[in-house]
N, C-alpha and C positions, 0 to 999 in steps of 0.2 A: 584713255586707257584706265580699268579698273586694278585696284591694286587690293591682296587681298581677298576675303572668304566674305561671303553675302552670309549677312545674320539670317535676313529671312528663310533661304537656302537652308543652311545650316540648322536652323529648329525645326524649321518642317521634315526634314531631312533624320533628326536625333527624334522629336516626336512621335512620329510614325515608326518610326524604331524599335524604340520602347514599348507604343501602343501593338505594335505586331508581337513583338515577342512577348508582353503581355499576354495576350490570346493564344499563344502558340501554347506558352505555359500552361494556363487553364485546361485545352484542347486535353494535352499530355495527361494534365492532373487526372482529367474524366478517362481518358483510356485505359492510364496504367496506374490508379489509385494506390497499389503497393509503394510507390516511388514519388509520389505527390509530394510536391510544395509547397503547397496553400499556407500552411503555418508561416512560410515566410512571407508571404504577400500580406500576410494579417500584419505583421511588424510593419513593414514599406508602405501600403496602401492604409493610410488612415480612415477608418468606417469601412474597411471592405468586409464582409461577414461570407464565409463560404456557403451556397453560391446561388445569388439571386440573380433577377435579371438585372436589378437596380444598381447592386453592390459591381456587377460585371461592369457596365456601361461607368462607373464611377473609379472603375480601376484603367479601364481605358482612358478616362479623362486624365486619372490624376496620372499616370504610364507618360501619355501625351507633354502635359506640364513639367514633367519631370525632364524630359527632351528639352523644351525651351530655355528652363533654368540652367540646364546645363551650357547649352550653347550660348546662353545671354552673357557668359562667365568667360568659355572657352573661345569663343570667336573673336572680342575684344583683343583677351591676351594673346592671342597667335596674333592679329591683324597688327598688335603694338610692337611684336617677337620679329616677326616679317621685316615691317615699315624699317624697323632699327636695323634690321642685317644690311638692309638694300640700302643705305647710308654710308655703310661703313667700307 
């Protein structure tokens, strides 16, 4: 019996996450330009320059990364948070 959240689950999962709502973001940026973000993705996304194909595809990457880092962090601690309750 498995106890506990799957890392691999869990980044692919936060990943794809990030990467979606990345693009969703961008999508919005190009529809409703009065209301655009980009300035903030310039901060977040290190080298993203608004808006190439390159700088896109490189903000999906780092979107993505940003997913695993978190979950490389959060899945641990829950899975130690867990382990410990079901002891006690």
């Amino acid at each position: 019996m498995r106890t506990g959240i799957s890392l691999k689950a869990a980044g692919m999962a936060t990943g794809l996450f990030l990467a979606i709502t990345f693009s969703l973001c961008v999508a919005f940026d190009l529809l409703v330009p009065r209301y655009a973000m980009y300035h903030t993705w310039l901060g977040l996304v290190p080298g993203f320059h608004w808006l190439t194909w390159e700088s896109f595809v490189l903000g999906l990457i780092e979107s993505y990364a940003y997913g695993w880092f978190i979950a490389l962090i959060w899945v641990p601690l829950y899975n130690v948070f867990l382990l410990g309750r079901r002891k006690s």
